[in-house]
N, C-alpha and C positions, 0 to 999 in steps of 0.2 A: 397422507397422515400429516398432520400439523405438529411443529416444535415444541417438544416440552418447556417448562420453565428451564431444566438445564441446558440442552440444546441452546435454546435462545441467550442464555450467559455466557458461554460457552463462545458463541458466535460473538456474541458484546465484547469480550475480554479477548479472543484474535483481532476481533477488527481496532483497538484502541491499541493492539500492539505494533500496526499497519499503518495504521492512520497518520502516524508521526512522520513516517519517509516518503510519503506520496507529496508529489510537485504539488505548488498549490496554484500553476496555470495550465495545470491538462488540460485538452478541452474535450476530453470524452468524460462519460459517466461510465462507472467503474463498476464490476458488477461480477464479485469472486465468491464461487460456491466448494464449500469444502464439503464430499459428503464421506463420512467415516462409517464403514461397515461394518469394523471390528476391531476393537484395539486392546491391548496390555497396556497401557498406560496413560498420559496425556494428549486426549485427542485434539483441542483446546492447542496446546504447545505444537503436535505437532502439525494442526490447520497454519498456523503462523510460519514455519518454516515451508511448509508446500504453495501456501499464497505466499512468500517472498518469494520463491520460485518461478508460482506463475505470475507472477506479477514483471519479472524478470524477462520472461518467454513472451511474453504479450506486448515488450516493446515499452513498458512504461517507466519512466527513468527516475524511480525510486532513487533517494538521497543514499541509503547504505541497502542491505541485505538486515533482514531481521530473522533472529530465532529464539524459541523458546525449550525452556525448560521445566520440568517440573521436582522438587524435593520432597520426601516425606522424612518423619521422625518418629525415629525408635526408642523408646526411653524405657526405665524403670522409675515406678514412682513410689511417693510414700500415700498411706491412705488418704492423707489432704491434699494429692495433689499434687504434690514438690515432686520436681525432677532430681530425682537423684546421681542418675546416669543414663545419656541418650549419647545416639548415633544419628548422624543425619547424611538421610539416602539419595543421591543423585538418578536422576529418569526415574523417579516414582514408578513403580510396577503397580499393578493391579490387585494384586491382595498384598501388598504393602500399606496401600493406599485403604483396603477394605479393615486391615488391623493395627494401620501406625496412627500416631495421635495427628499427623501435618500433612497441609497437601498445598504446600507454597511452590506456585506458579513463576514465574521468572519468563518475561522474552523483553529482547534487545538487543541492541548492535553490540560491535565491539568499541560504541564509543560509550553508551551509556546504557539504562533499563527504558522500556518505553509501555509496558504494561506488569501487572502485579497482580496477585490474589491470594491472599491465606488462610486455608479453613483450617482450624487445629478442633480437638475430639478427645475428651474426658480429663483436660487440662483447664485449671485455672489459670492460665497465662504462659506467653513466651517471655523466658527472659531474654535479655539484649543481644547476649553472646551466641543464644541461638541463630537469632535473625541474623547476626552478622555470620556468622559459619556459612549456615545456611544461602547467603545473596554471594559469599566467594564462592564456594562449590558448585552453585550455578550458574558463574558468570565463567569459571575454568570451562566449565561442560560446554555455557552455549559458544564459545571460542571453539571448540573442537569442534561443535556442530558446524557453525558456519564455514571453517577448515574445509570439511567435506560437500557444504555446498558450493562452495565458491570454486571447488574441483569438477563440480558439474557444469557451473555457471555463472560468471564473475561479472557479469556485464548485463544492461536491459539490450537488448536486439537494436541493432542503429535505426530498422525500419518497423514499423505494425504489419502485424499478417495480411495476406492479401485481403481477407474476409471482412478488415476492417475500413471505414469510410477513409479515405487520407483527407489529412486538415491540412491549410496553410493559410496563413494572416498576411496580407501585403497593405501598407502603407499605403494611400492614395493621395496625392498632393493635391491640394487645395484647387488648383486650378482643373483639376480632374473630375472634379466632383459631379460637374453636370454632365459630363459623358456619361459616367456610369451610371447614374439615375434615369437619366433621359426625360421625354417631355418636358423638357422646359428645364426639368431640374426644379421643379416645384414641390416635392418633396424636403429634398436638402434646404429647401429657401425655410419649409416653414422648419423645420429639424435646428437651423441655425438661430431662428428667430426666437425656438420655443427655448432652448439649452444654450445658445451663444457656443457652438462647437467651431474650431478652425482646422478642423482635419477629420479627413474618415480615415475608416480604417474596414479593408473588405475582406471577408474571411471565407475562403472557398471551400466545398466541402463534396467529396465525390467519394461512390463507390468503387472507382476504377483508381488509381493512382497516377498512371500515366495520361490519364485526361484533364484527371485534376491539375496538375502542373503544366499541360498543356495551354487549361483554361486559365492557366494564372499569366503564363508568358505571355498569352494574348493581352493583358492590362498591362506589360510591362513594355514601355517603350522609348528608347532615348535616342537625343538625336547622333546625327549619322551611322544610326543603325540601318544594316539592309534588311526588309520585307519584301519578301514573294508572295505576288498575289495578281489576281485580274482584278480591271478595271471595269467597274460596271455604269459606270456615266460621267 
């Protein structure tokens, strides 16, 4: 079954809540699936708090932890409209959300907001003092939330699951360059000639971790270091 238009907004408005604390030198491509079976309230909010989760679990070293919240509003009006008297509800429920006039979205850190949505329903407008109630009651909540996540999990994992490729960049000094290339180093020669580069840089990349660091230490070598090895001529 393919995404509705809500699904797909829905997905749009977690990932721009996300998007803000992701490193911007990862070198993997990222690729977070929330699927919601069943929900009383914002599924939307709470995709953003289980990808800052897994995003967390997966080793990837997110700037803060993000969460989302959702608000609706209760009012009584006059027949034009005007709010006479409203209440404004924190975790939006599901038939709150089906009979209150607001369905304001909220996720972010506890340093700022980093995504937003407001649908309001048989109202000619918010006034100010709303939106402002409204963005503190949801910044108290998403602090509580985070509270509880950060009791699950306060840190991304120092290492990536085994499942994943291990990366490492190492530096290659100029005078190295034709080893690594090899044949001649005619590569590098035209590489140099076409971009004027005065440095590589080689980026290693394995399924195993401990071969990949293997095969790094193998490029790394300084002098009066000891090597074991046979002589083959």
């Amino acid at each position: 079954m393919l995404p509705n238009r809500r699904d797909v907004g829905h997905g749009v408005l977690g990932e721009r809540g996300l998007r803000t604390v992701l490193p911007p030198d990862f070198p993997f491509t990222i690729r977070l699936t929330s699927q919601v079976l069943d929900s009383n309230g914002s599924s939307s909010m709470a995709t953003v708090c289980g990808g800052s989760l897994a995003l967390y679990d997966a080793g990837v070293p997110i700037s803060q932890p993000v969460a989302g919240v959702a608000c609706g509003l209760a009012s009584r009006c006059t027949p034009e409209g005007q709010i006479i008297k409203h209440a404004v509800l924190t975790d939006l429920l599901g038939i709150e959300d089906a009979t209150g006039n607001m369905d304001f979205k909220v996720a972010g850190t506890r340093s700022g907001v980093t995504s937003l949505q407001c649908d309001i329903k048989g109202l000619n407008g918010l006034p100010l003092s709303i939106i402002e109630e409204a963005l503190s009651k949801s910044k108290n909540a998403r602090l509580r939330v985070l509270d509880k996540m950060d009791s699950i999990q306060d840190s991304p994992r120092h290492n990536i699951r085994d499942n994943c490729p291990a990366y490492e960049t190492i530096l290659i000094p100029s005078r190295k360059r034709l080893n690594i290339v090899g044949a001649g180093g005619h590569r590098v020669k035209a590489l140099i000639e076409e971009t004027g580069i005065v440095s590589c840089v080689i980026s290693v990349v394995h399924f195993m971790e401990p071969r990949a660091h293997k095969r790094s230490r193998r490029r790394q070598r300084y002098p009066g270091s000891l090597i074991k090895g046979g002589i083959s001529s």
